[in-house]
gemmi code that builds the backbone of each chain (N, CA, C; Angstrom):
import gemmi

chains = {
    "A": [
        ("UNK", (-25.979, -7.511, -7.552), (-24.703, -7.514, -6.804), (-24.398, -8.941, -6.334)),
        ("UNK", (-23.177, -9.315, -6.410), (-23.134, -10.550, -6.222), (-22.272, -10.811, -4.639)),
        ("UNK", (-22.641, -12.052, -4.363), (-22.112, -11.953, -2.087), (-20.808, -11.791, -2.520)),
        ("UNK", (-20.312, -11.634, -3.353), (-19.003, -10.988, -2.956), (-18.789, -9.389, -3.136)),
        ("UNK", (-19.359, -8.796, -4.060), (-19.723, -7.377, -3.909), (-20.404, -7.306, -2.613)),
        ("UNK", (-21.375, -7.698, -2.123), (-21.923, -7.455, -0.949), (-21.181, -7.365, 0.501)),
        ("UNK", (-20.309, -8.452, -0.022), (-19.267, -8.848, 1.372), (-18.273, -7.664, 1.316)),
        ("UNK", (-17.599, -7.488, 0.182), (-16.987, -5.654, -0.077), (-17.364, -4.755, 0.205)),
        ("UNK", (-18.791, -4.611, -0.187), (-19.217, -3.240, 0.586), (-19.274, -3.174, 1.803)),
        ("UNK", (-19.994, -4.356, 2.328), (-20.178, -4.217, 3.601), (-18.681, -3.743, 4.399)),
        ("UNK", (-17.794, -4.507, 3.948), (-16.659, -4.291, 4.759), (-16.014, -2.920, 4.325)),
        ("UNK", (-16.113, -2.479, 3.096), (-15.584, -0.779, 3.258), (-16.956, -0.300, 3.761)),
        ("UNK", (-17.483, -0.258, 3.909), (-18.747, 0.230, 4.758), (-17.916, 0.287, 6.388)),
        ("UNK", (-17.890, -0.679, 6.364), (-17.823, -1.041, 8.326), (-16.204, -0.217, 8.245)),
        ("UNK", (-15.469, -0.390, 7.666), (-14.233, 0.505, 7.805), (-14.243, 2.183, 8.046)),
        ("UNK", (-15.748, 2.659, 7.321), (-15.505, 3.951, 7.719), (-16.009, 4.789, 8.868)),
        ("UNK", (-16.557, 3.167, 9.583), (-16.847, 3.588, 10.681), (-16.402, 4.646, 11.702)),
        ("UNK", (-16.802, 5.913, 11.492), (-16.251, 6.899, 12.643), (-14.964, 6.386, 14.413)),
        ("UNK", (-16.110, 5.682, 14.878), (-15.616, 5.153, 16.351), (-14.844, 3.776, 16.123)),
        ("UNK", (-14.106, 3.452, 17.196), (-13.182, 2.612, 17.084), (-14.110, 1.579, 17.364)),
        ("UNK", (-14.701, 1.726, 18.528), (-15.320, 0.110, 18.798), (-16.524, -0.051, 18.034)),
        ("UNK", (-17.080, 0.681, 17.847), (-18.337, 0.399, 16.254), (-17.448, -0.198, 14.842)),
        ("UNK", (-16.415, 0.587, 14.558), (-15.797, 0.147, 13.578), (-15.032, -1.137, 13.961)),
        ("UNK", (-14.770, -2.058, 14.943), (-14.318, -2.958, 15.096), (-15.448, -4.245, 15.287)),
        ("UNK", (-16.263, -3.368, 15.798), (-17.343, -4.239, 16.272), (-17.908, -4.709, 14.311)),
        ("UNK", (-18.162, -4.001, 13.454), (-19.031, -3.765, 12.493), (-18.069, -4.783, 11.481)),
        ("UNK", (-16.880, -4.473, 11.533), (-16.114, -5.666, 10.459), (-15.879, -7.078, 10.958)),
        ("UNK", (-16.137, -6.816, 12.444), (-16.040, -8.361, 12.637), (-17.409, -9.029, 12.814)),
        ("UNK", (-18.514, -8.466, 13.128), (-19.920, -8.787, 12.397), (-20.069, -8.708, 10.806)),
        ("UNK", (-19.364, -8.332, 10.380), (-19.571, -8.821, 8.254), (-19.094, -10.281, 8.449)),
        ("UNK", (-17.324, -9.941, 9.277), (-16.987, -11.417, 8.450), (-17.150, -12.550, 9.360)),
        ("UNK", (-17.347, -12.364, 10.443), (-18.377, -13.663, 11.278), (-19.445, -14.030, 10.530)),
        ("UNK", (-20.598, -12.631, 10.404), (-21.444, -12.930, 9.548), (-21.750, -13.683, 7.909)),
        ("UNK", (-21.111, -13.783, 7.731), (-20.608, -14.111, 6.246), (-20.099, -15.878, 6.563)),
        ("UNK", (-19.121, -15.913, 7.272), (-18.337, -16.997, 7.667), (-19.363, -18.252, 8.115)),
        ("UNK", (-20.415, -17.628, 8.694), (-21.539, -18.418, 9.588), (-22.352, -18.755, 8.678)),
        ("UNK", (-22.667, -18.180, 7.465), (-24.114, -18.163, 6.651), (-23.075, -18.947, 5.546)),
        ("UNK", (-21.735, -19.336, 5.164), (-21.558, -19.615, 4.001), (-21.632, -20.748, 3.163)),
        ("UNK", (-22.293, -21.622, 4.226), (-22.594, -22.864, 3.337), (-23.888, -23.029, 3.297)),
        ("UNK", (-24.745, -22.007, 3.075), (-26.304, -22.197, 3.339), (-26.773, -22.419, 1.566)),
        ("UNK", (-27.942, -23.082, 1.314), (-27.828, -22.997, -0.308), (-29.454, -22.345, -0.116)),
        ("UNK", (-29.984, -22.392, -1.167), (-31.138, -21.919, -1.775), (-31.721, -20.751, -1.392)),
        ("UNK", (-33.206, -20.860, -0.733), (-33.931, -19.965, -0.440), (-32.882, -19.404, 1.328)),
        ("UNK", (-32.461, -20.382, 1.987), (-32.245, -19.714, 2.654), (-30.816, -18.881, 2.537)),
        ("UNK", (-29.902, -19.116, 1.707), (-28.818, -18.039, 1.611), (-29.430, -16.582, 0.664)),
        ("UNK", (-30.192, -17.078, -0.153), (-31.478, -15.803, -0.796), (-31.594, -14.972, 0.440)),
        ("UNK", (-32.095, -15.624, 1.495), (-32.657, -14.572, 2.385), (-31.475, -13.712, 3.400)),
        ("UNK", (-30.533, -14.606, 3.589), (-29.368, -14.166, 3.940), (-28.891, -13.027, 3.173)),
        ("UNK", (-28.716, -13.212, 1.883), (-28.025, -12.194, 1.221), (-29.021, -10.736, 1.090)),
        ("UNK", (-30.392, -11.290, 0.980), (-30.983, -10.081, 1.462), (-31.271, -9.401, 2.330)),
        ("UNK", (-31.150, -10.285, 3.787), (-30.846, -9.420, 5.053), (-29.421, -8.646, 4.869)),
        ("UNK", (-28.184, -9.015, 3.982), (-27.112, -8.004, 3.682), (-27.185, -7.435, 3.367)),
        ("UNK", (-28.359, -6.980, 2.648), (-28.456, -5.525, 1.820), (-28.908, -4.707, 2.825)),
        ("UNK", (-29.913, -5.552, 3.622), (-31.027, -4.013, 4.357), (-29.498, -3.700, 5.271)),
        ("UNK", (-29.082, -4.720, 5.794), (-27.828, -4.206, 6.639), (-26.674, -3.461, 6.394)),
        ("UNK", (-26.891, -3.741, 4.965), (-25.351, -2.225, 4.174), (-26.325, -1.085, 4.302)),
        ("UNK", (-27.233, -1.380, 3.966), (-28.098, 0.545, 4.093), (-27.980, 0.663, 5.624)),
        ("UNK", (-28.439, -0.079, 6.791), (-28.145, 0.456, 7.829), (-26.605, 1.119, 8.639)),
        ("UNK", (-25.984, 0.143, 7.875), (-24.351, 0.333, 8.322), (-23.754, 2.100, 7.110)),
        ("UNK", (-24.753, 2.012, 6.184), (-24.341, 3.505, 5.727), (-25.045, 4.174, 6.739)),
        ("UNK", (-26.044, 4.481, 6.720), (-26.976, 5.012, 7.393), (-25.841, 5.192, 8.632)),
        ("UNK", (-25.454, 4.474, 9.274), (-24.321, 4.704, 10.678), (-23.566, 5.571, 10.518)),
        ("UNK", (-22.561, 5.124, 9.574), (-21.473, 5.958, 9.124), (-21.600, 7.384, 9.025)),
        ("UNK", (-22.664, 7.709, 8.330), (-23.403, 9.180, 8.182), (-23.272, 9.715, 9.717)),
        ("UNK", (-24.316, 8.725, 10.143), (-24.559, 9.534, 11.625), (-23.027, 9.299, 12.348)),
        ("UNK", (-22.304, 8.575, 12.400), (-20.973, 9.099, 12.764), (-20.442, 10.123, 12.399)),
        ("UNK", (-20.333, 10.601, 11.609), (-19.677, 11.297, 11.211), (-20.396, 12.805, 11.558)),
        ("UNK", (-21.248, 12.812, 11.397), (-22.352, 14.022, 11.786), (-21.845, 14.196, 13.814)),
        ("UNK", (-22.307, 12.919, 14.179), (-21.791, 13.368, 15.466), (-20.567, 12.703, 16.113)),
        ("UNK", (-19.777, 12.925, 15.785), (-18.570, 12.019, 16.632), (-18.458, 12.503, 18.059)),
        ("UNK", (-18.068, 10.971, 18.397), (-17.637, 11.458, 19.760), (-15.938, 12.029, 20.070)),
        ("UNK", (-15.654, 11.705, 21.815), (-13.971, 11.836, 21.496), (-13.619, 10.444, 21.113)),
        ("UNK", (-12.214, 10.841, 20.476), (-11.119, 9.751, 19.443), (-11.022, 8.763, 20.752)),
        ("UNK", (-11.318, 7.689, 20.366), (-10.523, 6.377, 21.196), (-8.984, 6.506, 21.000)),
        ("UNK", (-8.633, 6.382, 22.293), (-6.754, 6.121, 22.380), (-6.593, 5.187, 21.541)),
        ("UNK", (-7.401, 4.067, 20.436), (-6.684, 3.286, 20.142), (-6.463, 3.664, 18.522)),
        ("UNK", (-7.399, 5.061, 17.997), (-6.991, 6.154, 17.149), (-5.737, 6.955, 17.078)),
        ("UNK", (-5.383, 6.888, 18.207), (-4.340, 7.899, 18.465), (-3.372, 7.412, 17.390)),
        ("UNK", (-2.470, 8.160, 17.336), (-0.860, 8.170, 16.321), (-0.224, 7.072, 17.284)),
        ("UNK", (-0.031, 7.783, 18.412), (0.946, 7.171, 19.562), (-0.072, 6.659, 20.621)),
        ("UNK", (-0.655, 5.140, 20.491), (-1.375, 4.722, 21.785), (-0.624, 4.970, 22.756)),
        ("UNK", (0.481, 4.622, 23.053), (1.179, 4.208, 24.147), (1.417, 5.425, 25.626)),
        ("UNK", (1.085, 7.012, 24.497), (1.745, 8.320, 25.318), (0.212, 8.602, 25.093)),
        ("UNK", (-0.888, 8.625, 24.695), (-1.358, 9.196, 25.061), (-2.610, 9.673, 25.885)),
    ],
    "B": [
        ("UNK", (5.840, 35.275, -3.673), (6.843, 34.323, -4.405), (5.969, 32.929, -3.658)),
        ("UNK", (5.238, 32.240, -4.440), (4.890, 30.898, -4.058), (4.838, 30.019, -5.164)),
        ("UNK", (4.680, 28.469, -4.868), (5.351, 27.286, -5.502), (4.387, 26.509, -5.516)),
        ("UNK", (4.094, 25.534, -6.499), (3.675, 24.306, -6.249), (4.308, 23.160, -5.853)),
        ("UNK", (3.978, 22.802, -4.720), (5.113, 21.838, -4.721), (4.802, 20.189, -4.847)),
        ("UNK", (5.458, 19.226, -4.242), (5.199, 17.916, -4.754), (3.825, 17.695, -3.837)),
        ("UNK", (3.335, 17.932, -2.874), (1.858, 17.528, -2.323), (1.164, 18.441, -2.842)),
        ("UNK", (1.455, 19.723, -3.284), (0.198, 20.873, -3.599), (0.274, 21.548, -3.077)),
        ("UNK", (1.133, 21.914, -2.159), (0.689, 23.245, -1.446), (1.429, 24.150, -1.690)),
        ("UNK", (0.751, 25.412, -1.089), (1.470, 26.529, -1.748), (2.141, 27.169, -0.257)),
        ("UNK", (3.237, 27.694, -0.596), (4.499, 27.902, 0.079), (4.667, 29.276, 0.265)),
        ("UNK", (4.855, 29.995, 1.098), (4.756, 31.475, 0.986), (6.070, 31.659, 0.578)),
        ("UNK", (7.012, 31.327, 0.318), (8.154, 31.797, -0.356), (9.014, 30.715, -0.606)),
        ("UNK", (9.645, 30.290, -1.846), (10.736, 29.110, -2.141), (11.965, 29.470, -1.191)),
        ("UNK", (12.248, 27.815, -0.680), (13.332, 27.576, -0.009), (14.415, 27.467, -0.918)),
        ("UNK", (15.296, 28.390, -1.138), (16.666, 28.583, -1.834), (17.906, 28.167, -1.437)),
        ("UNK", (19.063, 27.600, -2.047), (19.614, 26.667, -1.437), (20.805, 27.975, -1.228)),
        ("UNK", (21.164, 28.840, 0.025), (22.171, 29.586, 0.262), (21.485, 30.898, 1.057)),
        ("UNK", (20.004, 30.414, 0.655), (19.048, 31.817, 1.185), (18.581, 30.674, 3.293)),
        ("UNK", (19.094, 31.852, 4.327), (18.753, 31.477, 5.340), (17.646, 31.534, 5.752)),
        ("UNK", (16.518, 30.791, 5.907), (14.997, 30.718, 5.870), (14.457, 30.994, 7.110)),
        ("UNK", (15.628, 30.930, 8.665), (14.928, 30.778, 9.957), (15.155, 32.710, 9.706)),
        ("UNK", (15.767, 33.448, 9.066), (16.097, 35.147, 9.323), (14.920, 35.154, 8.556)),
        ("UNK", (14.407, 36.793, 9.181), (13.082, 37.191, 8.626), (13.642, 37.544, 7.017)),
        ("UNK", (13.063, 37.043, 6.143), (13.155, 37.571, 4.520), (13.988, 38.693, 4.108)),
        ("UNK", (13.765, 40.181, 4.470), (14.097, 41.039, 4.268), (15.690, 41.276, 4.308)),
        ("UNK", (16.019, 40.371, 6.289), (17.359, 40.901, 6.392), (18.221, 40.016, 5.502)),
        ("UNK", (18.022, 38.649, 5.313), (18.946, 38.225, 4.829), (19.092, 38.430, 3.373)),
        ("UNK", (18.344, 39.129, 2.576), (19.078, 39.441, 1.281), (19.946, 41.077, 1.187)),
        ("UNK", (20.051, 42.040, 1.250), (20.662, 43.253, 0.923), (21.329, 43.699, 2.482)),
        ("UNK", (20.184, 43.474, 3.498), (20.529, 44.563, 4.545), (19.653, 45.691, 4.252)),
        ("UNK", (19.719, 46.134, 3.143), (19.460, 47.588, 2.969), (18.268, 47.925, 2.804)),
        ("UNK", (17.183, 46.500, 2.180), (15.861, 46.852, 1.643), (15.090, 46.720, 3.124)),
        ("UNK", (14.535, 48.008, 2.989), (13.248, 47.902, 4.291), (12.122, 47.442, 4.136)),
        ("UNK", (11.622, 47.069, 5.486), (10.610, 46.215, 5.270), (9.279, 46.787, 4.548)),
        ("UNK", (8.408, 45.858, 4.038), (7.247, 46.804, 3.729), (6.868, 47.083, 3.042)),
        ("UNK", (8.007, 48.129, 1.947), (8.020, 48.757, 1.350), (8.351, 47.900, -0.364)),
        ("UNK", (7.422, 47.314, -0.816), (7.476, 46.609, -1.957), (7.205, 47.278, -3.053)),
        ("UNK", (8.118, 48.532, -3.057), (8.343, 49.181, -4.324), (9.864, 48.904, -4.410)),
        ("UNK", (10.340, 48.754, -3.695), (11.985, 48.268, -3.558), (12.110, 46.834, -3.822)),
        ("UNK", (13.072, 47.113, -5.215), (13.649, 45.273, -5.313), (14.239, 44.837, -4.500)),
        ("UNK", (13.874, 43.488, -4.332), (15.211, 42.766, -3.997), (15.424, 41.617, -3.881)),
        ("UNK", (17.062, 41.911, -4.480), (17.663, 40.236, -5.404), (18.672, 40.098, -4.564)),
        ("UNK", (18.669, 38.809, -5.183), (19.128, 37.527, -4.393), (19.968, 36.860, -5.215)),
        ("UNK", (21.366, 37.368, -5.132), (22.239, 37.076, -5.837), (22.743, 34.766, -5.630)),
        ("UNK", (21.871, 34.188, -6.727), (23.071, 32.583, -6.637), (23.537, 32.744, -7.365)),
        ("UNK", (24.593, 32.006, -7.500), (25.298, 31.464, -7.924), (24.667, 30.329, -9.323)),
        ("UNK", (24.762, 30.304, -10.854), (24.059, 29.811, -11.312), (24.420, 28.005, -11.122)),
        ("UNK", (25.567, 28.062, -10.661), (26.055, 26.520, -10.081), (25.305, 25.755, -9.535)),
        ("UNK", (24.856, 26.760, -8.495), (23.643, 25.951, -7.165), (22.561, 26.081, -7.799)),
        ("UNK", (21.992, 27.041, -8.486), (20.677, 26.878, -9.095), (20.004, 25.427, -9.716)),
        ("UNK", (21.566, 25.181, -10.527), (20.934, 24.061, -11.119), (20.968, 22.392, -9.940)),
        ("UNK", (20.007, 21.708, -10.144), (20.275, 20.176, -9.315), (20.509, 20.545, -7.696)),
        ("UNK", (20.108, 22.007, -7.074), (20.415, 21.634, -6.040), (19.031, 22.384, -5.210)),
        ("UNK", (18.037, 22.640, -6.346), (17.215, 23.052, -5.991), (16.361, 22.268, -5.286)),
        ("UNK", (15.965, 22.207, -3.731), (15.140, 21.515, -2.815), (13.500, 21.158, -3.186)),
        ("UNK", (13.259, 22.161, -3.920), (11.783, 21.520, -4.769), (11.464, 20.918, -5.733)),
        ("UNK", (10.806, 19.850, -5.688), (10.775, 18.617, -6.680), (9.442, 19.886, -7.455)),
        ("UNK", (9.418, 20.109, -8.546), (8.005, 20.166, -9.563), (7.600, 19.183, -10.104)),
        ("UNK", (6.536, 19.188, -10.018), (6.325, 18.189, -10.771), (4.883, 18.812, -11.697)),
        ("UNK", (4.126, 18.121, -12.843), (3.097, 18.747, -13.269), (2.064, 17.840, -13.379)),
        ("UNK", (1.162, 18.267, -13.411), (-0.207, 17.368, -13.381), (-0.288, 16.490, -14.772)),
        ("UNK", (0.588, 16.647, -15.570), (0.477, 15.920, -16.768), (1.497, 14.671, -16.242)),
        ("UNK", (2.316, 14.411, -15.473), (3.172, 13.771, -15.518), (2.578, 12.310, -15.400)),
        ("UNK", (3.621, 11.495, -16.072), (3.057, 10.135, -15.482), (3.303, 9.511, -14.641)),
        ("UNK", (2.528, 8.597, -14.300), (2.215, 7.964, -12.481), (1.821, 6.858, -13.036)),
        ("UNK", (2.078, 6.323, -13.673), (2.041, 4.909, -13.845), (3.125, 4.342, -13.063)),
        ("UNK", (2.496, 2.410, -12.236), (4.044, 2.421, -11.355), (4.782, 1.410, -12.726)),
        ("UNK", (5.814, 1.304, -12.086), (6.660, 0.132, -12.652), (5.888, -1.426, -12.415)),
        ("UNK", (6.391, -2.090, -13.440), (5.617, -3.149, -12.913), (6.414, -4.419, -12.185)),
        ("UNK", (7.287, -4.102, -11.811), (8.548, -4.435, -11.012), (8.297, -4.699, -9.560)),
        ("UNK", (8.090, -3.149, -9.755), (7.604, -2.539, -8.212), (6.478, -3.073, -7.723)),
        ("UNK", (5.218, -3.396, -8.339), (4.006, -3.340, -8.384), (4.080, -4.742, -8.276)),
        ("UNK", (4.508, -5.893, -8.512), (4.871, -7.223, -7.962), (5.441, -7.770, -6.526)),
        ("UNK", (6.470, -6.928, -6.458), (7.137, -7.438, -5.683), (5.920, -6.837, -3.909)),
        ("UNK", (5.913, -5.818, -4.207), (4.276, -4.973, -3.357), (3.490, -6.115, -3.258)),
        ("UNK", (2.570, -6.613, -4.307), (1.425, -7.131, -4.049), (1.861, -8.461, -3.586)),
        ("UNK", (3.034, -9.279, -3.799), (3.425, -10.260, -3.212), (3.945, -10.156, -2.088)),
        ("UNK", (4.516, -9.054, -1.178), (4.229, -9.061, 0.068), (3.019, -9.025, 0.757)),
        ("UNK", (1.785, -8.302, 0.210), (0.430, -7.931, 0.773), (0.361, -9.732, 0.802)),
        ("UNK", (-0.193, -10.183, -0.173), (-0.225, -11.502, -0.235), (0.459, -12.396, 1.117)),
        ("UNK", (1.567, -12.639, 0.836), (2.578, -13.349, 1.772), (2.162, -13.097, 2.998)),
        ("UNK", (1.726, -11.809, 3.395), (0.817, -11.245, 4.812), (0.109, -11.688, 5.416)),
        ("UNK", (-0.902, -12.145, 4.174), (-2.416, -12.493, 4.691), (-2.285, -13.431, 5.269)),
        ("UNK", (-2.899, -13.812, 6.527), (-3.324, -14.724, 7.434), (-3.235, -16.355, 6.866)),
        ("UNK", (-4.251, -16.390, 5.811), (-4.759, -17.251, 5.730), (-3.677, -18.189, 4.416)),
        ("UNK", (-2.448, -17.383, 4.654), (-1.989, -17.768, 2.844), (-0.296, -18.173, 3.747)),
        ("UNK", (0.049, -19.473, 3.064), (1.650, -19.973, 3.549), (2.255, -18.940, 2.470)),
        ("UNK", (3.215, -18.481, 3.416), (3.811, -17.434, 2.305), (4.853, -18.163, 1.703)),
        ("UNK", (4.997, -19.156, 1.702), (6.392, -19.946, 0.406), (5.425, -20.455, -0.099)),
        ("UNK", (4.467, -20.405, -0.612), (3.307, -20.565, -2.017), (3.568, -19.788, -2.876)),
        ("UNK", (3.492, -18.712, -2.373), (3.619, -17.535, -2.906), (4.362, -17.106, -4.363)),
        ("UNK", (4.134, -16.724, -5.604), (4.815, -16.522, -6.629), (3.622, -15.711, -7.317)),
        ("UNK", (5.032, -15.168, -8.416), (3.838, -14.437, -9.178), (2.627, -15.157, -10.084)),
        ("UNK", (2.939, -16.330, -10.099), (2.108, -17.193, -11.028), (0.814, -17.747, -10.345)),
        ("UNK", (0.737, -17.621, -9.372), (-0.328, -18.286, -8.367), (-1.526, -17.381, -8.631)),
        ("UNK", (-2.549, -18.174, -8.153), (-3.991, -18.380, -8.437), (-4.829, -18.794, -7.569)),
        ("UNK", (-5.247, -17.338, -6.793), (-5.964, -17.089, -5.522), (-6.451, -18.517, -4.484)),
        ("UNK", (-7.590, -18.706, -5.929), (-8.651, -19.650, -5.194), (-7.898, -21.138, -5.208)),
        ("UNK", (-7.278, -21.704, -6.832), (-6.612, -22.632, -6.835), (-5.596, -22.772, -6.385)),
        ("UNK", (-4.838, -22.370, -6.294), (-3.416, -22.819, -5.894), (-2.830, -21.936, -4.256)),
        ("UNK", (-3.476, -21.242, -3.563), (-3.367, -21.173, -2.412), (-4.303, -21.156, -1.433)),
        ("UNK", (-5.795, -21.990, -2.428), (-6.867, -22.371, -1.244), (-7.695, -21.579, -0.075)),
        ("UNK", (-7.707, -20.443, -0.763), (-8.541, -19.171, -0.694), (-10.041, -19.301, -0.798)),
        ("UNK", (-10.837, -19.933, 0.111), (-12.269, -18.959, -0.460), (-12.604, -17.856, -0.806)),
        ("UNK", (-14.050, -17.416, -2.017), (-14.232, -16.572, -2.199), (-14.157, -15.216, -1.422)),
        ("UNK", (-14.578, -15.335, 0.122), (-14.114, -14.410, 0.926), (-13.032, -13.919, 1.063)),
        ("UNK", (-12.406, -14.802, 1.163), (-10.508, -14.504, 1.716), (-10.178, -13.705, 0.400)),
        ("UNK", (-10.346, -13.878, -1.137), (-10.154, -13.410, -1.823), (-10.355, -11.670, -1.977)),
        ("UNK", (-11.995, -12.106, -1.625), (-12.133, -10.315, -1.828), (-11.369, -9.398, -0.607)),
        ("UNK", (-11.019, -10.263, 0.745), (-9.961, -9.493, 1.401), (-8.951, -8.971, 0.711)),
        ("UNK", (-8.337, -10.440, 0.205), (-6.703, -10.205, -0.405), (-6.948, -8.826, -1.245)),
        ("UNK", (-8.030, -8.790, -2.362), (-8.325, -7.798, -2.975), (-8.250, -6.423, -2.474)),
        ("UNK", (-8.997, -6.454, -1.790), (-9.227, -5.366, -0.719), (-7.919, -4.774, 0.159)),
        ("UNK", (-6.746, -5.612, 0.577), (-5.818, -5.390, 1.237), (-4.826, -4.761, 0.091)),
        ("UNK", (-5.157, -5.334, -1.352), (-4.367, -4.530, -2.538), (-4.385, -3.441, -2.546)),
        ("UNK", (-6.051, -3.200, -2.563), (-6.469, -1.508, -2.553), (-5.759, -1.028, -1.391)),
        ("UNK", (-5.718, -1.400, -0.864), (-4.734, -0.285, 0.677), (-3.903, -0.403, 0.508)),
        ("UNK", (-2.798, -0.864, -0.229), (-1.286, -0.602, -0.214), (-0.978, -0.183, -1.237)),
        ("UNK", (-1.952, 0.162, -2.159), (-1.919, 1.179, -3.089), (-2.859, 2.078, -3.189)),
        ("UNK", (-3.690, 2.387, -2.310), (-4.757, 3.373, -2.026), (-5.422, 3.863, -3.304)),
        ("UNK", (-5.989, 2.884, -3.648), (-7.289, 2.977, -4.654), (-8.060, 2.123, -4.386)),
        ("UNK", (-9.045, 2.596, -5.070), (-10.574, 1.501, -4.802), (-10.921, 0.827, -5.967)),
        ("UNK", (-10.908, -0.511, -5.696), (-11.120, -1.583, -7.093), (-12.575, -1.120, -7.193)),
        ("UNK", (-13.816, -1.111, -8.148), (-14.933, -0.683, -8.393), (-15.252, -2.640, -8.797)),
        ("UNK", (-16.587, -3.081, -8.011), (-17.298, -4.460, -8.046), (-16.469, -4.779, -9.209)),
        ("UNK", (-17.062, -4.229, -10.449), (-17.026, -4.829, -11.804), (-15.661, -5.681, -11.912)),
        ("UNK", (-14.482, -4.521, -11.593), (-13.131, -5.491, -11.584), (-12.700, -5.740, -10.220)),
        ("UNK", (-12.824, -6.197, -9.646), (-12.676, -6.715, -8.324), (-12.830, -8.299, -8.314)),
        ("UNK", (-14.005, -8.210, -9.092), (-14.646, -9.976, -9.277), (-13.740, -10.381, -10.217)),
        ("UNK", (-13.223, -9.440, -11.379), (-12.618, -10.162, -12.144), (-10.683, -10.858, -12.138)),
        ("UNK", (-10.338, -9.790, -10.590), (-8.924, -10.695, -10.374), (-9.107, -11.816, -9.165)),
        ("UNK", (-8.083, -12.461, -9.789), (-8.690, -14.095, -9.584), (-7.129, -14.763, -9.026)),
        ("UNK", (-5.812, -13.404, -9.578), (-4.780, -14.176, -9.638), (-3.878, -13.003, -9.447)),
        ("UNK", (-2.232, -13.336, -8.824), (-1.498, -12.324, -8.610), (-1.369, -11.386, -10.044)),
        ("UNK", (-1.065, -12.010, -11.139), (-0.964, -11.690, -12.474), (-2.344, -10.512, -12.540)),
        ("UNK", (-3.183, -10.991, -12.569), (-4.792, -10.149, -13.145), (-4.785, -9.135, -12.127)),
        ("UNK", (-4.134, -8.877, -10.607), (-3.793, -7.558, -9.190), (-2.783, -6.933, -10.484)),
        ("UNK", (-1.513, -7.567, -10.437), (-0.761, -6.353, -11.493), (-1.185, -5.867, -12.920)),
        ("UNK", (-1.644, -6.502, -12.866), (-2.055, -5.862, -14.515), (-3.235, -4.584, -14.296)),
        ("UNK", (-4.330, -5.288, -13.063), (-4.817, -3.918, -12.677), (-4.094, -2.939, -12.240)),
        ("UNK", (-3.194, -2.784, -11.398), (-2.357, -1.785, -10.810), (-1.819, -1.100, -11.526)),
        ("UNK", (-0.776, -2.266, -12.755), (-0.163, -1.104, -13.340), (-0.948, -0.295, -14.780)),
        ("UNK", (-2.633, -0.335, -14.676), (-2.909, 0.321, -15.793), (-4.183, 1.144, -14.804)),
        ("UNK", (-3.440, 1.625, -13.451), (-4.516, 2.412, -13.188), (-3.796, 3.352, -13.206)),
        ("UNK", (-4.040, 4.688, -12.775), (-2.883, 5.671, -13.265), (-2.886, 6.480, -11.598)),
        ("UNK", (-3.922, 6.211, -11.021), (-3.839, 7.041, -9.682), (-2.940, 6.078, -8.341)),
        ("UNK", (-2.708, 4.710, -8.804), (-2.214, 4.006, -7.850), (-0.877, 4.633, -7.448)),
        ("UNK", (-0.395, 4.229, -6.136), (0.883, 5.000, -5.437), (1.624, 3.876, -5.138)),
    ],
}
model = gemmi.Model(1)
for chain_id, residues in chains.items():
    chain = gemmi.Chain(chain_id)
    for i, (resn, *xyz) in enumerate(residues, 1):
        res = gemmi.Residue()
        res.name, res.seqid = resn, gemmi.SeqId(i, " ")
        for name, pos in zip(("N", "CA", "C"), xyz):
            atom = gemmi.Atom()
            atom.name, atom.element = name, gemmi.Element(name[0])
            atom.pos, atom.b_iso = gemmi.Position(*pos), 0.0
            res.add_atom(atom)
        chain.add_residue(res)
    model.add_chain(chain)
structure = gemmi.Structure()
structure.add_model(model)
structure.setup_entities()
């Protein structure tokens, strides 16, 4: 998989985040994350890109358990923030 | 009496263009047919005038094609484009070229990519994802996927 497949998944990953602030929190840790590591070369972007993997299995791994237990909808889910 | 209609669902009875839909079924065709009792016909006299072109349900069939225009499918992905944050939108043309000519890193790219898939709600799969590079190589995917909207 190449860091740009990686950087894709991760981010439809973090999108299906159940909760609002996990799912906000989770895409803006990919692309901070990503943004911070991107001029690294050799062994150490190697290791970078392989801490992205264990971290897409954990961020599935989330999603699952979101979805298994949700909590209540954040107002910022709602249709109409404003009313409700 | 049920329909397929343009999302799929099925309709407990077609909306007829002269038939009053808020009266319970029964009264508004005869008067005479009682309820219930569905050994008794009953018709529903149109007019074959209104039948035709004024019928409120689109059919459509699962064979049909859904390919978009590729018209359409430009002028779309060059707004998504023009959107993005990171992109002067008077760059913008169909001829442009992600990384070269509007100074896109690889990241920003697989956004732009990614923001395609949502305004046409499909999912690019890795393999071709890596391979558009340019507004041209987004439409050409779009218009030869067949589920795009």
């Amino acid at each position: 998989m190449t860091a740009q497949a990686l950087y894709r998944n991760l981010l439809r990953q973090a999108k299906q985040v159940t909760d609002y602030n996990f799912r906000s929190y989770s895409i803006r840790r990919v692309k901070t994350g990503f943004r911070k590591n991107q001029q690294l070369q050799g062994d150490e972007a190697a290791a970078a890109i392989q801490d992205g993997h264990v971290q897409l299995e954990v961020l599935k791994r989330q999603v699952i358990l979101g979805k298994l237990y949700p909590g209540a909808a954040s107002v910022m889910d709602s249709p109409n923030p404003i009313i409700a | 009496m049920s329909v397929l209609t343009e999302k799929g669902l099925l309709q407990p009875f077609m909306i007829l263009p002269g038939l009053d839909v808020t009266q319970p079924f029964s009264r508004t065709t005869q008067g005479t047919a009682p309820r219930n009792h569905s050994h008794h016909r009953v018709s529903i006299a149109i007019p074959t005038h209104e039948r035709i072109n004024k019928d409120p349900m689109v059919l459509r069939t699962f064979a049909a094609q859904t390919f978009l225009d590729a018209g359409d499918v430009t002028s779309r992905i060059l707004e998504v484009v023009k959107n993005f944050d990171q992109v002067d939108g008077n760059k913008v043309t169909e001829k442009v070229k992600f990384t070269e000519d509007l100074g896109l890193d690889s990241l920003d790219v697989v956004e732009v990519v990614m923001a395609i898939e949502d305004e046409f709600a499909i999912e690019i799969p890795d393999a071709e994802a890596d391979k558009i590079v340019s507004i041209a190589d987004a439409v050409d995917y779009i218009i030869s996927h067949p589920m795009a909207k």
